[in-house]
C-alpha atoms as an extended CHARMM CRD file, in Angstrom:
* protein
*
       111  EXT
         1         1  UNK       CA             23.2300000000       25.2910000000      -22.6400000000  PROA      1               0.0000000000
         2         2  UNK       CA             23.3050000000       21.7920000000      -21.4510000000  PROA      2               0.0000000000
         3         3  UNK       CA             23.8100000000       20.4100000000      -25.3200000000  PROA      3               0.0000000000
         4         4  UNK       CA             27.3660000000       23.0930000000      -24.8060000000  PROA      4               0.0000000000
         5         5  UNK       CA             28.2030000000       21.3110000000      -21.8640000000  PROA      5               0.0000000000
         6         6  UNK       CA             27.8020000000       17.9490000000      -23.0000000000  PROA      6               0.0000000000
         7         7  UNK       CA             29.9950000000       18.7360000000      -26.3240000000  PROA      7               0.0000000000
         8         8  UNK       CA             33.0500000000       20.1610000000      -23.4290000000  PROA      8               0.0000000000
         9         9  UNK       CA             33.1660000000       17.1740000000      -21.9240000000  PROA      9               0.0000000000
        10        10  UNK       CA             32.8680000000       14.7170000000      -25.0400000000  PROA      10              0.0000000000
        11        11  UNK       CA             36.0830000000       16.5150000000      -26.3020000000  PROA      11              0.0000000000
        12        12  UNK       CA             37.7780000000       16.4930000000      -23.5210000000  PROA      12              0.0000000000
        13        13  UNK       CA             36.8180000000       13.0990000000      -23.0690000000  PROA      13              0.0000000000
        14        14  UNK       CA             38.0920000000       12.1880000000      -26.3760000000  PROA      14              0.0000000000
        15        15  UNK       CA             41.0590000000       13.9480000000      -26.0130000000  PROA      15              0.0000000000
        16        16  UNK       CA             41.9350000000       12.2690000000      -22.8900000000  PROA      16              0.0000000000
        17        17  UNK       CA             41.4900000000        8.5630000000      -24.1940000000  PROA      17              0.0000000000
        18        18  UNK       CA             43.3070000000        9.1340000000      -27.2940000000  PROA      18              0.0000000000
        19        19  UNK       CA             46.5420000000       10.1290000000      -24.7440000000  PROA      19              0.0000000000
        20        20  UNK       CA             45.5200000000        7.0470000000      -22.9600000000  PROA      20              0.0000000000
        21        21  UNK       CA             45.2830000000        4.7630000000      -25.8550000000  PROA      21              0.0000000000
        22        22  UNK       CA             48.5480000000        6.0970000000      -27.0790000000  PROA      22              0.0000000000
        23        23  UNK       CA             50.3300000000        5.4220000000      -23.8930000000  PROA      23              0.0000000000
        24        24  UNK       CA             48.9660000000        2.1780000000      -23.9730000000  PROA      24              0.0000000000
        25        25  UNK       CA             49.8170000000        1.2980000000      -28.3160000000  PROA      25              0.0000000000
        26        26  UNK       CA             53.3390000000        2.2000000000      -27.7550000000  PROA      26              0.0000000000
        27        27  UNK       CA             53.7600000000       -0.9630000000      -26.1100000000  PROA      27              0.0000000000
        28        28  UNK       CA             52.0920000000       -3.0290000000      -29.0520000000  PROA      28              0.0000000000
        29        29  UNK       CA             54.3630000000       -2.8440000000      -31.9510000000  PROA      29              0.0000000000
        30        30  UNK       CA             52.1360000000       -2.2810000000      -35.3160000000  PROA      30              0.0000000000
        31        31  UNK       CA             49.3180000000       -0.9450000000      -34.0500000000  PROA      31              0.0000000000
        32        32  UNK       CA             47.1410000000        2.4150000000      -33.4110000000  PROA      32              0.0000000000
        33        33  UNK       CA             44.0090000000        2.6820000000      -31.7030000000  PROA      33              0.0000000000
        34        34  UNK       CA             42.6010000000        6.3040000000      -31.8930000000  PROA      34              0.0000000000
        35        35  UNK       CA             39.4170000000        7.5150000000      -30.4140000000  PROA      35              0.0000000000
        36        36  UNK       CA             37.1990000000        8.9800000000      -33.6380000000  PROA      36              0.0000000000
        37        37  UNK       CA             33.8970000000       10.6200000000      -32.1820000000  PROA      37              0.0000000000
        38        38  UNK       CA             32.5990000000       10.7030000000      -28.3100000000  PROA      38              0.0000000000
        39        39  UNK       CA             29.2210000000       11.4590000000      -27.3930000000  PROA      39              0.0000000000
        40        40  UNK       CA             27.9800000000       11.4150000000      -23.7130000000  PROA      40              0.0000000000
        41        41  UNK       CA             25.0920000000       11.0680000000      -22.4710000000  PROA      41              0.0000000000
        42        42  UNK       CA             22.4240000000       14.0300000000      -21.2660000000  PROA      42              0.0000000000
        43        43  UNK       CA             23.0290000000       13.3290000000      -17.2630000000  PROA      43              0.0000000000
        44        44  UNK       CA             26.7060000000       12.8960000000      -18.2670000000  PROA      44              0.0000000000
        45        45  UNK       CA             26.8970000000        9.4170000000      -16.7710000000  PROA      45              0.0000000000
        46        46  UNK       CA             27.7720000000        6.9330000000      -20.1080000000  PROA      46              0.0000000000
        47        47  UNK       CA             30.6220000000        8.0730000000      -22.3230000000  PROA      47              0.0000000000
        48        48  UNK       CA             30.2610000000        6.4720000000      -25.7710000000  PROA      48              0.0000000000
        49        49  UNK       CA             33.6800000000        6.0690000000      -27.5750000000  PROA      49              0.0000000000
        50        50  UNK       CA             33.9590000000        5.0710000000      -31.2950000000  PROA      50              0.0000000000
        51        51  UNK       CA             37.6950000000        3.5780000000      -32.0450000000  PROA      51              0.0000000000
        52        52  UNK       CA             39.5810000000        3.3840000000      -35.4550000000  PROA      52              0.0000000000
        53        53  UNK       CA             41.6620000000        0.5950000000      -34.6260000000  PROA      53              0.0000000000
        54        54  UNK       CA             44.7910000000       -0.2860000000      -37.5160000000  PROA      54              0.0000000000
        55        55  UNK       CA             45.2020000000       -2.9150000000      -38.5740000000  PROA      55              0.0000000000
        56        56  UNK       CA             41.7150000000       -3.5410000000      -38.9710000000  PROA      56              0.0000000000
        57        57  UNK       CA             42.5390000000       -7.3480000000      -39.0890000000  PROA      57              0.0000000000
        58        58  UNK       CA             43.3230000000       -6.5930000000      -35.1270000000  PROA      58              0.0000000000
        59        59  UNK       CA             39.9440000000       -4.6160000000      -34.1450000000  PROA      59              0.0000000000
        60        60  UNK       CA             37.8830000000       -7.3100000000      -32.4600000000  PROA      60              0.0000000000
        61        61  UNK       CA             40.7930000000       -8.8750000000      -30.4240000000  PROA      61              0.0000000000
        62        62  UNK       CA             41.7340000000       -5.3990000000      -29.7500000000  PROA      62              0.0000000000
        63        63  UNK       CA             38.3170000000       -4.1970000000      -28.3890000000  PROA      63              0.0000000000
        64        64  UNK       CA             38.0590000000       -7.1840000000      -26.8590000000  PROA      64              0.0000000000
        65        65  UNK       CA             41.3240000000       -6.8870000000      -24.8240000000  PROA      65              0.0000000000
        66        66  UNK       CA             39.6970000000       -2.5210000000      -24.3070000000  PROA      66              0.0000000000
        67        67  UNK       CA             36.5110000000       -4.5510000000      -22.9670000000  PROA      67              0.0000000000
        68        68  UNK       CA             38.4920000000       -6.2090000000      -20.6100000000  PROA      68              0.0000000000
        69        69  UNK       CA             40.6710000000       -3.4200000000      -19.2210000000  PROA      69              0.0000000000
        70        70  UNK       CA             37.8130000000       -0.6990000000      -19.0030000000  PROA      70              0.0000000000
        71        71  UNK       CA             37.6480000000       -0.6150000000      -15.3780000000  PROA      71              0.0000000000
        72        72  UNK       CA             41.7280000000        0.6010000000      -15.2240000000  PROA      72              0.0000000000
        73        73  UNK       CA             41.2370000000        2.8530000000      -18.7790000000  PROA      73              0.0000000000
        74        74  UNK       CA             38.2560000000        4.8290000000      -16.6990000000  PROA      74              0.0000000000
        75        75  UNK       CA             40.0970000000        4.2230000000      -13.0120000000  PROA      75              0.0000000000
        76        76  UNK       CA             43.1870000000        6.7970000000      -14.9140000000  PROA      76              0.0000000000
        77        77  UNK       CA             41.0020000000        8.4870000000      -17.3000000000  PROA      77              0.0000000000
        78        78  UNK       CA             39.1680000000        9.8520000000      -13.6390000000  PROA      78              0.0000000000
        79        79  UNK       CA             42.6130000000       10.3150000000      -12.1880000000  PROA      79              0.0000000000
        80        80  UNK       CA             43.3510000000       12.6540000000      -15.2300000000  PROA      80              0.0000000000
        81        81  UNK       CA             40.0750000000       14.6510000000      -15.0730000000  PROA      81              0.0000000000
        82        82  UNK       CA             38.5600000000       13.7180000000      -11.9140000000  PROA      82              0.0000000000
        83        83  UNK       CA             38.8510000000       18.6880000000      -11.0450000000  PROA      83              0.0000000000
        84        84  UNK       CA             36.9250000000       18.9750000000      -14.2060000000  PROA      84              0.0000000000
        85        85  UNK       CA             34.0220000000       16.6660000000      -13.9760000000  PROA      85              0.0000000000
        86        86  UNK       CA             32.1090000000       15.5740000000      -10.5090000000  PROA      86              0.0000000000
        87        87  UNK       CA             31.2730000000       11.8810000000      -12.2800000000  PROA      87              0.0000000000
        88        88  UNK       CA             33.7080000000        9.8860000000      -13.9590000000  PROA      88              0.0000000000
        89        89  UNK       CA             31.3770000000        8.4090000000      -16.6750000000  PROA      89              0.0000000000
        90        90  UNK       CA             30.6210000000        4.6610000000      -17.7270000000  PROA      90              0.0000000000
        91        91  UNK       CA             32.4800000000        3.9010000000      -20.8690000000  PROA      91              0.0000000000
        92        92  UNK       CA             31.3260000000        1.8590000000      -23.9050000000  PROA      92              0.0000000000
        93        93  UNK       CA             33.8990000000        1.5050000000      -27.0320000000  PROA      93              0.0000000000
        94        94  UNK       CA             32.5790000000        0.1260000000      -30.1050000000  PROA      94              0.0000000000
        95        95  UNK       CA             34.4530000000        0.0310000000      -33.5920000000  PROA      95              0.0000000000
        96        96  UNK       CA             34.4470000000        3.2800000000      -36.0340000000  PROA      96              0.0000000000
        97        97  UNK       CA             34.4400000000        1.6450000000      -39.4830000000  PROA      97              0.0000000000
        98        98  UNK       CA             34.1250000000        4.2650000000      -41.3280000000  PROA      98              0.0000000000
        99        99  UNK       CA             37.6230000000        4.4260000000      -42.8840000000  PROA      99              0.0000000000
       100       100  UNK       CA             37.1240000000        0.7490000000      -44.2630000000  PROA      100             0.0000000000
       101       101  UNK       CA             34.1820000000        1.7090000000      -45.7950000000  PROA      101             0.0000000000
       102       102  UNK       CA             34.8310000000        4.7950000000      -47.6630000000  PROA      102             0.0000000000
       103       103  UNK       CA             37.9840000000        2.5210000000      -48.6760000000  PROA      103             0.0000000000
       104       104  UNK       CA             35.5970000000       -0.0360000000      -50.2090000000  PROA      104             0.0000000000
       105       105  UNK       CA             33.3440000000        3.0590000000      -51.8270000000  PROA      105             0.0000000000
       106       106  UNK       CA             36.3990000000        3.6430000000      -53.5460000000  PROA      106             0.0000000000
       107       107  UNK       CA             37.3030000000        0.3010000000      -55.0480000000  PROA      107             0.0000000000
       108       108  UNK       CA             33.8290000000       -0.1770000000      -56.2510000000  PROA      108             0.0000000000
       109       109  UNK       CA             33.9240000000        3.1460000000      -57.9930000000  PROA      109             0.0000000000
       110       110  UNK       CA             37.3430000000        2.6280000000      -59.3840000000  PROA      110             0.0000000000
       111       111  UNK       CA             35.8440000000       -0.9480000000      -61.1710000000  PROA      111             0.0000000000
């Protein structure tokens, strides 16, 4: 039951911060951050949030600015769900790589 719970709130968590993040990209000509995969912890306390960031060139200056900011992202991400959850969670973003490499799978195949 708890493992259900947890997997509610990691979607709606992720669904949240990708309407976030898209607010926030509209300003920044050229390029998308979207939220990949969210996992939360047991006590519901630390929200981990894996980012595809494009262009990938961009991703560490980009998390780095996220870094930065993630007192205001989780100061409106509570304001958004603050009648569906009692804690608004820590959050942690790393990069979600993924997409490069299955891209570079691919060009070593195609050789």
């Amino acid at each position: 039951m708890q493992e259900t719970r947890q997997n509610r709130i990691a979607r709606l968590l992720q669904k949240e911060l990708a309407e976030i993040f898209l607010g926030q990209t509209r300003q920044m000509r050229g390029v998308m951050v979207s939220v990949t995969r969210t996992k939360i912890s047991p006590d519901l306390s630390i929200c981990t949030a894996y980012l595809s960031i494009f262009p990938s060139e961009k991703a560490e200056e980009i998390l780095g600015n996220i870094n930065k900011n993630e007192k205001s992202i989780r100061y409106e991400l509570g304001t958004r769900i603050r009648n569906q959850v009692r804690i608004i969670p820590e959050l942690r973003f790393f990069i979600d790589d993924s997409l490069d490499y299955l891209d570079r799978i691919d060009e070593l195949l195609k050789k």
